[in-house]
Structure formats: C-alpha cells, structure tokens
Biopython code that builds the backbone (N, CA, C, O; Angstrom):
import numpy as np
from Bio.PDB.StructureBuilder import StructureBuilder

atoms = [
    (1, "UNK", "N", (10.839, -17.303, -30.583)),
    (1, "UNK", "CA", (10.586, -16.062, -29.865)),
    (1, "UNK", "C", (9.445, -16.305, -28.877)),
    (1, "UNK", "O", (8.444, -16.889, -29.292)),
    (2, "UNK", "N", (9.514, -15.906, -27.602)),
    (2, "UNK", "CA", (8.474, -15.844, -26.592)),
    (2, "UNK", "C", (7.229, -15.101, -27.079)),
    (2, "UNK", "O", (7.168, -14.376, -28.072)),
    (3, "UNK", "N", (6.115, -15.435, -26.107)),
    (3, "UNK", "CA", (4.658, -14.809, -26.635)),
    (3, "UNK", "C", (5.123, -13.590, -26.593)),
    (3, "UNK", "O", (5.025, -13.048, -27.694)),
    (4, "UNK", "N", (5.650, -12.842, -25.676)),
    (4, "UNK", "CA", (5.546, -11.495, -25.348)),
    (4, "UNK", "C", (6.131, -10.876, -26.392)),
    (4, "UNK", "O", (5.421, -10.064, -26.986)),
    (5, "UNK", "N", (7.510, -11.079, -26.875)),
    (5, "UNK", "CA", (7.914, -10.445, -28.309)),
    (5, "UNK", "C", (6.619, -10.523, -29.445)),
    (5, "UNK", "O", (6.225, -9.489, -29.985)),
    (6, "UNK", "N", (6.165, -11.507, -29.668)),
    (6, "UNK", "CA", (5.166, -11.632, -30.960)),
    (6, "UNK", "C", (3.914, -10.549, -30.605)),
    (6, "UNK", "O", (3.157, -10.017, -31.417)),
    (7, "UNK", "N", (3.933, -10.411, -29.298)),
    (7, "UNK", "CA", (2.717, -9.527, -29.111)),
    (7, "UNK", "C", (3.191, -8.167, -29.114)),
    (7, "UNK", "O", (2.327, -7.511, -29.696)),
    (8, "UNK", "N", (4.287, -7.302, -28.693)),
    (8, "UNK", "CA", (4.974, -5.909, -28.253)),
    (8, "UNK", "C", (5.785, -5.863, -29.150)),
    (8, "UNK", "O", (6.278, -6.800, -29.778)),
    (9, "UNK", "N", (6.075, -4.015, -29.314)),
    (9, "UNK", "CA", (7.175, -4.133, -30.278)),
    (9, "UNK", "C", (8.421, -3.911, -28.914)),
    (9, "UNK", "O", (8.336, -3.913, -27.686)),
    (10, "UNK", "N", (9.498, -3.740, -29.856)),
    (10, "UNK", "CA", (10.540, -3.895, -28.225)),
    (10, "UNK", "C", (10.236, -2.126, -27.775)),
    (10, "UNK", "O", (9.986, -2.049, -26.572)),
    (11, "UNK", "N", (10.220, -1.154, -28.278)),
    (11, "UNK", "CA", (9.570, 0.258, -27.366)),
    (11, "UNK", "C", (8.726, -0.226, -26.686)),
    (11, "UNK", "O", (8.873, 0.005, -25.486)),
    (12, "UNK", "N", (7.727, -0.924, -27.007)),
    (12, "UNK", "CA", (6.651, -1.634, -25.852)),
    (12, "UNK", "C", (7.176, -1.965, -24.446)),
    (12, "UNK", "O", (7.190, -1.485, -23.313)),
    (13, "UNK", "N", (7.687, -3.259, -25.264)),
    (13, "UNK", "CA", (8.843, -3.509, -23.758)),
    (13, "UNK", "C", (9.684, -3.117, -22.806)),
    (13, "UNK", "O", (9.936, -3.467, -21.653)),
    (14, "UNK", "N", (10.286, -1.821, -24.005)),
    (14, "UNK", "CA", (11.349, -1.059, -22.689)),
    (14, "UNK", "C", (10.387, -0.129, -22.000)),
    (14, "UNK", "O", (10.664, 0.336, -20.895)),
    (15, "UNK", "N", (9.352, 0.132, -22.574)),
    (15, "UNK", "CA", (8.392, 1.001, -21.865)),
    (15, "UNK", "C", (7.692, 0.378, -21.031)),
    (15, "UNK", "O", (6.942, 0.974, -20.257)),
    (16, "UNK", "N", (7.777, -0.478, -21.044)),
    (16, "UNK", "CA", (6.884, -1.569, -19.733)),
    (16, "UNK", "C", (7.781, -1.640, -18.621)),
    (16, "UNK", "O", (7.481, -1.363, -17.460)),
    (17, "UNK", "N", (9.055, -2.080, -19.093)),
    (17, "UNK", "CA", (10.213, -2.565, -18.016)),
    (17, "UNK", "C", (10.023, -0.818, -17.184)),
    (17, "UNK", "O", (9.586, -0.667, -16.043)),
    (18, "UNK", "N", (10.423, 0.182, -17.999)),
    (18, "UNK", "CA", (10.568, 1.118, -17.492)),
    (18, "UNK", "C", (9.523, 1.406, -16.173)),
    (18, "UNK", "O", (9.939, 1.771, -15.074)),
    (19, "UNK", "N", (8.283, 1.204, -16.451)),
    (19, "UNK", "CA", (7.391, 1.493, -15.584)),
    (19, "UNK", "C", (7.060, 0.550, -14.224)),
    (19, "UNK", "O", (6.492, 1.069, -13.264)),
    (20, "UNK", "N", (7.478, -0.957, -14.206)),
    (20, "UNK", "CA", (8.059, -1.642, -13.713)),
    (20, "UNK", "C", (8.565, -1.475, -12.646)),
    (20, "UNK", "O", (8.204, -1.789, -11.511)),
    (21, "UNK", "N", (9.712, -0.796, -13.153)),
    (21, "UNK", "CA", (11.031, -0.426, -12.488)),
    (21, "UNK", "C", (10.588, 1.072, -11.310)),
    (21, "UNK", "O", (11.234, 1.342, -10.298)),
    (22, "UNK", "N", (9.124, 1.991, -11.899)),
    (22, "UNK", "CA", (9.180, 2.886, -11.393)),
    (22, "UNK", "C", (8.082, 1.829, -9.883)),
    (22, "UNK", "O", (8.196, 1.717, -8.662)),
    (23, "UNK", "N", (7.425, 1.460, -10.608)),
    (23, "UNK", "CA", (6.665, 0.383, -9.080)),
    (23, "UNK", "C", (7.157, -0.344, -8.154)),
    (23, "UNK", "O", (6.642, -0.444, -7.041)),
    (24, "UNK", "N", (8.543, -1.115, -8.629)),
    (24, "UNK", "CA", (9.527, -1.744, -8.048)),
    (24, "UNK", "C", (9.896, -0.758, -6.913)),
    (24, "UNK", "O", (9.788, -1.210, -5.773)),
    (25, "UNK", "N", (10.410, 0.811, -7.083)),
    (25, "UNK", "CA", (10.800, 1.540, -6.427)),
    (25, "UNK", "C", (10.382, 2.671, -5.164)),
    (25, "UNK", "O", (10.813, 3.498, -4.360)),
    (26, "UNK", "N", (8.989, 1.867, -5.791)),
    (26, "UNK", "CA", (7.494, 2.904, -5.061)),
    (26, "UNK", "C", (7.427, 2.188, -3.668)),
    (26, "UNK", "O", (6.865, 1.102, -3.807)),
    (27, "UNK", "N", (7.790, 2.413, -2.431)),
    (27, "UNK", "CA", (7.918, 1.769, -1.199)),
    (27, "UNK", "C", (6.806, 1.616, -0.760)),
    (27, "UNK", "O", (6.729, 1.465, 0.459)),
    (28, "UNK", "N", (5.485, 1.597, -1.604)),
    (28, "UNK", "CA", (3.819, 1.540, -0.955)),
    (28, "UNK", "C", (3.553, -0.043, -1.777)),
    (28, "UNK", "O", (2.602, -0.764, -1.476)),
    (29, "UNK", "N", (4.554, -0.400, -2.825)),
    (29, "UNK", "CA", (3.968, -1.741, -3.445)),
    (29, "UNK", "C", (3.952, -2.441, -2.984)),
    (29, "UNK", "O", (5.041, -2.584, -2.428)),
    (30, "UNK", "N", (3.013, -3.504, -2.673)),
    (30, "UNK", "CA", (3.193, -4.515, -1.760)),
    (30, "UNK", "C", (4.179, -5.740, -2.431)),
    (30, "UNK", "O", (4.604, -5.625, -3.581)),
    (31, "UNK", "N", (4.462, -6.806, -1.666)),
    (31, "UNK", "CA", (5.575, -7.532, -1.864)),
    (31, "UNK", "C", (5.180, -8.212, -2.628)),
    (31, "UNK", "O", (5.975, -8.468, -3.532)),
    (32, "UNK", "N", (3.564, -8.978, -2.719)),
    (32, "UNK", "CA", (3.341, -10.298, -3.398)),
    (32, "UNK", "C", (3.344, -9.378, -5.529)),
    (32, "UNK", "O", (3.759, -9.754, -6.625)),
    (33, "UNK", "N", (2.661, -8.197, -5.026)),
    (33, "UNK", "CA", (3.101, -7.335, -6.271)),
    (33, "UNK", "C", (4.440, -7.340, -6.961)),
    (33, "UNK", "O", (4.750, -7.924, -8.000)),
    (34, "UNK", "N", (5.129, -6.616, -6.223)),
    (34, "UNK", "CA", (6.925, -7.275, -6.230)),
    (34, "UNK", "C", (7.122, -8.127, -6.911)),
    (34, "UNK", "O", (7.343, -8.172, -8.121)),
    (35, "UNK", "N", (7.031, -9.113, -5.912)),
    (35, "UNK", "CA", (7.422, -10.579, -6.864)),
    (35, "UNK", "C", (6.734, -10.492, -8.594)),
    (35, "UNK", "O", (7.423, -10.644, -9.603)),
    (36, "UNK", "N", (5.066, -10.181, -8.579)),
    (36, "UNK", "CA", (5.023, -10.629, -9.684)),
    (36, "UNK", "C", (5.499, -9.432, -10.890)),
    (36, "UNK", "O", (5.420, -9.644, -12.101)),
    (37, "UNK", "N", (5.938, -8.310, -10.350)),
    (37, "UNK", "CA", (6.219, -7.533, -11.185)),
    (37, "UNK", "C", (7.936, -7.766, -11.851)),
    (37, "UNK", "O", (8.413, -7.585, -12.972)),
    (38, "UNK", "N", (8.454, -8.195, -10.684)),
    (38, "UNK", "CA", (9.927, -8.757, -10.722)),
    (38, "UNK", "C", (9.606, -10.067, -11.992)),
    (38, "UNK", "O", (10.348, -10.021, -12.973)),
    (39, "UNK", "N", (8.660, -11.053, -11.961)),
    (39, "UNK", "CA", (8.949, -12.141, -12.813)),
    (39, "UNK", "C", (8.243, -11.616, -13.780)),
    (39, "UNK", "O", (8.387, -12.535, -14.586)),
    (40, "UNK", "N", (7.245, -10.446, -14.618)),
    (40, "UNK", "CA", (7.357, -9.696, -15.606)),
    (40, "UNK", "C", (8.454, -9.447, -16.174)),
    (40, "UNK", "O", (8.927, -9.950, -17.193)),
    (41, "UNK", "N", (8.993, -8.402, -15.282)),
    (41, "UNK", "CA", (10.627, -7.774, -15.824)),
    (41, "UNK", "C", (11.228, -8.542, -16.242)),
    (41, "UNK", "O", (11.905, -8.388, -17.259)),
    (42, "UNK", "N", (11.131, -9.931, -15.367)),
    (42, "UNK", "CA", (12.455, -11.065, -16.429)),
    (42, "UNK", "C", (12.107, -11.116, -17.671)),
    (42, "UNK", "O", (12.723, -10.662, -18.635)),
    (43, "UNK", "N", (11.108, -11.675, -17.653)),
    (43, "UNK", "CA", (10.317, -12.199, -18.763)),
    (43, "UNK", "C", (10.741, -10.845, -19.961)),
    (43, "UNK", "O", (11.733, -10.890, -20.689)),
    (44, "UNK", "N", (9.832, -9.811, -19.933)),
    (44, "UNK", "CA", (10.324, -8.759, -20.796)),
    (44, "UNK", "C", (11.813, -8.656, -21.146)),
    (44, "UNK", "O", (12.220, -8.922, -22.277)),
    (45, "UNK", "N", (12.659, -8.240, -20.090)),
    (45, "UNK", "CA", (13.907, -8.490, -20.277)),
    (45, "UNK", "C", (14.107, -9.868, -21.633)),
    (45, "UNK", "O", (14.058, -9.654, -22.844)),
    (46, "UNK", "N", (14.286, -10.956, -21.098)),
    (46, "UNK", "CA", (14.457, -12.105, -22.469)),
    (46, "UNK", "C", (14.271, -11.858, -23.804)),
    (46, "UNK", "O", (14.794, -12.218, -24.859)),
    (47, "UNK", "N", (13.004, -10.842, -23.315)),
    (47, "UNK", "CA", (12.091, -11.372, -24.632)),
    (47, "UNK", "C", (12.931, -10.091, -25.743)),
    (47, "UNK", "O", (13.129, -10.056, -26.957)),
    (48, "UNK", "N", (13.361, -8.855, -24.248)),
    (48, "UNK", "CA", (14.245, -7.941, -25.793)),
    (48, "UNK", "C", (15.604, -8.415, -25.737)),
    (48, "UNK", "O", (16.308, -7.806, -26.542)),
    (49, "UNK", "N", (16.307, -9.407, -24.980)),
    (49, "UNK", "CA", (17.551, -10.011, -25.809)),
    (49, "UNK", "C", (17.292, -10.922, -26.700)),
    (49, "UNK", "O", (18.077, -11.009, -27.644)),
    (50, "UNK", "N", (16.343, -11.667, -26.650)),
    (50, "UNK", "CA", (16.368, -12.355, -27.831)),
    (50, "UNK", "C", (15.531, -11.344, -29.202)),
    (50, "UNK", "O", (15.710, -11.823, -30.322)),
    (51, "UNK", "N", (14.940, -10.444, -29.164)),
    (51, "UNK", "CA", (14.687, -9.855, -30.388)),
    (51, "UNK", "C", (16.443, -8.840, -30.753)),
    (51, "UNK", "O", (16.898, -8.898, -31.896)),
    (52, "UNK", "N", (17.149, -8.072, -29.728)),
    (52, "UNK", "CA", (18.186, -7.607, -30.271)),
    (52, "UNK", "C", (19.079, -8.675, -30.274)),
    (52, "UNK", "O", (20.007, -8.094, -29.711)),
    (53, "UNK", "N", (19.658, -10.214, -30.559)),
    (53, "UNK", "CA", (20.395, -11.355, -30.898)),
    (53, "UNK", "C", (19.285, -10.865, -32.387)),
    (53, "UNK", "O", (19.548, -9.906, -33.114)),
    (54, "UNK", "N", (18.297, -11.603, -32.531)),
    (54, "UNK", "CA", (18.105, -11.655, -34.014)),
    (54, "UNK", "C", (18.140, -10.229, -34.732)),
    (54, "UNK", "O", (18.643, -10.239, -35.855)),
    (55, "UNK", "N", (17.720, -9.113, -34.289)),
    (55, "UNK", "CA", (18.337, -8.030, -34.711)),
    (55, "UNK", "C", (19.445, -7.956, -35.406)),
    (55, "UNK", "O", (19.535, -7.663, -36.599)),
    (56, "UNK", "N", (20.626, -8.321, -34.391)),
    (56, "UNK", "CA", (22.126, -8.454, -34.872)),
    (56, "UNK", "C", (22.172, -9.508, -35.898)),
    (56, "UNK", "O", (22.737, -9.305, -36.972)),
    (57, "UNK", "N", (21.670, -10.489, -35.649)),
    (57, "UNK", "CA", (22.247, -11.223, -36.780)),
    (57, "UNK", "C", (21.747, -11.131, -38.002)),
    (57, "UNK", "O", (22.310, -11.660, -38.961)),
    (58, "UNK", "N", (20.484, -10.359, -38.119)),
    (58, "UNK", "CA", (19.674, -10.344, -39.701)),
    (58, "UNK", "C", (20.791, -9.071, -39.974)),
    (58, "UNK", "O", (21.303, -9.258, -41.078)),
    (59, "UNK", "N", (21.238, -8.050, -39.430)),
    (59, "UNK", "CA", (22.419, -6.702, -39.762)),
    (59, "UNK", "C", (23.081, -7.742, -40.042)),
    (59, "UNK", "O", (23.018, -7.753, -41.271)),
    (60, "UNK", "N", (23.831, -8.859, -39.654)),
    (60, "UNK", "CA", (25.370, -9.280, -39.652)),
    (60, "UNK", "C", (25.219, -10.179, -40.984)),
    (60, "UNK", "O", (26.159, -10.627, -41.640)),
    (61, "UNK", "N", (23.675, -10.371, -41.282)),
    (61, "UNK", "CA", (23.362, -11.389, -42.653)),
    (61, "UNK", "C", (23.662, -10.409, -43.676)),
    (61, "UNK", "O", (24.430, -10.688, -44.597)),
    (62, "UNK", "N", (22.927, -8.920, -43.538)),
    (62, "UNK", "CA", (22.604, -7.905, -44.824)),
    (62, "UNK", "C", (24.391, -7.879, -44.978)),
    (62, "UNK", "O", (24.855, -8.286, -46.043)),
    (63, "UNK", "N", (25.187, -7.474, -44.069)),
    (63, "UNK", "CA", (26.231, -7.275, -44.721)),
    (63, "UNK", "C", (26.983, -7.518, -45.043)),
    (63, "UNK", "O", (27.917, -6.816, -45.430)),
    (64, "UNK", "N", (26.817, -9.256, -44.993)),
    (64, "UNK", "CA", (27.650, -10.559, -45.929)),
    (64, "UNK", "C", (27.235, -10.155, -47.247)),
    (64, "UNK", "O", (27.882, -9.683, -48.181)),
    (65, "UNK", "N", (26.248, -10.388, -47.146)),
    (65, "UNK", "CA", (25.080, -10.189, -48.887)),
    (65, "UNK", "C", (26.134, -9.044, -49.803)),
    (65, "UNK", "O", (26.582, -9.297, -50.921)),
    (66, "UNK", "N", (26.371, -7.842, -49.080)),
    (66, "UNK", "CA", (26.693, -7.004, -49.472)),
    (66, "UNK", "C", (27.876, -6.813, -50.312)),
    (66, "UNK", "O", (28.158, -5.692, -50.736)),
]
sb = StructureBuilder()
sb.init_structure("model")
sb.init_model(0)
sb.init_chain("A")
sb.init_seg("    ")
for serial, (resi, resn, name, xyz) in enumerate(atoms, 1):
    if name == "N":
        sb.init_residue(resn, " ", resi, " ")
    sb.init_atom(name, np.array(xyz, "f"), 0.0, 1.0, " ", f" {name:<3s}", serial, name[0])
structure = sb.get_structure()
C-alpha cells in the first residue's frame, strides 16, 4: 500500500480528491498549481483502488470461510 493510504482513511481521500477537483475547476488556479494538484489526484486516486482491490478481496476471503 502507498504512504498515502497508511496515512488517510479512504473518506479522507475522497474528500481530498473532491476538493481537488473543486480547485482544478476554479479558473483563478494557476497552472504550475494544476499540475501539482493533478499529480495529487493521481496519486490519491491509486491509493483508493488499491485499498477498495483489498477491500474486495478480504469480503471475497470472509465468504469462502463461510
């Protein structure tokens, strides 16, 4: 798992992306901002597919067990 998962829970994250997304859209941000807010978002992004992949698969473990 990336730093950023070990540090946020994923509400963290979608709440980050979310806000992100509202700066991304704000036509006063400057560009070099942009960019680095854009390679945040990836980053976040990853970091909640790889926590919902292990999500799914610890569900897809419980209900072998079962």
């Amino acid at each position: 798992m990336t730093e950023i998962a070990k540090v946020q829970t994923y509400e963290l994250m979608i709440s980050e992306l979310k806000e992100i997304a509202k700066q991304l859209d704000d036509p006063e941000t400057p560009l070099e901002e942009m960019m680095r807010l854009h390679q945040r978002g990836l980053a976040l992004i990853r970091s909640c597919e790889e926590f919902l992949q292990k999500a799914e698969l610890t569900i897809t473990e419980i209900q072998l067990e079962e």
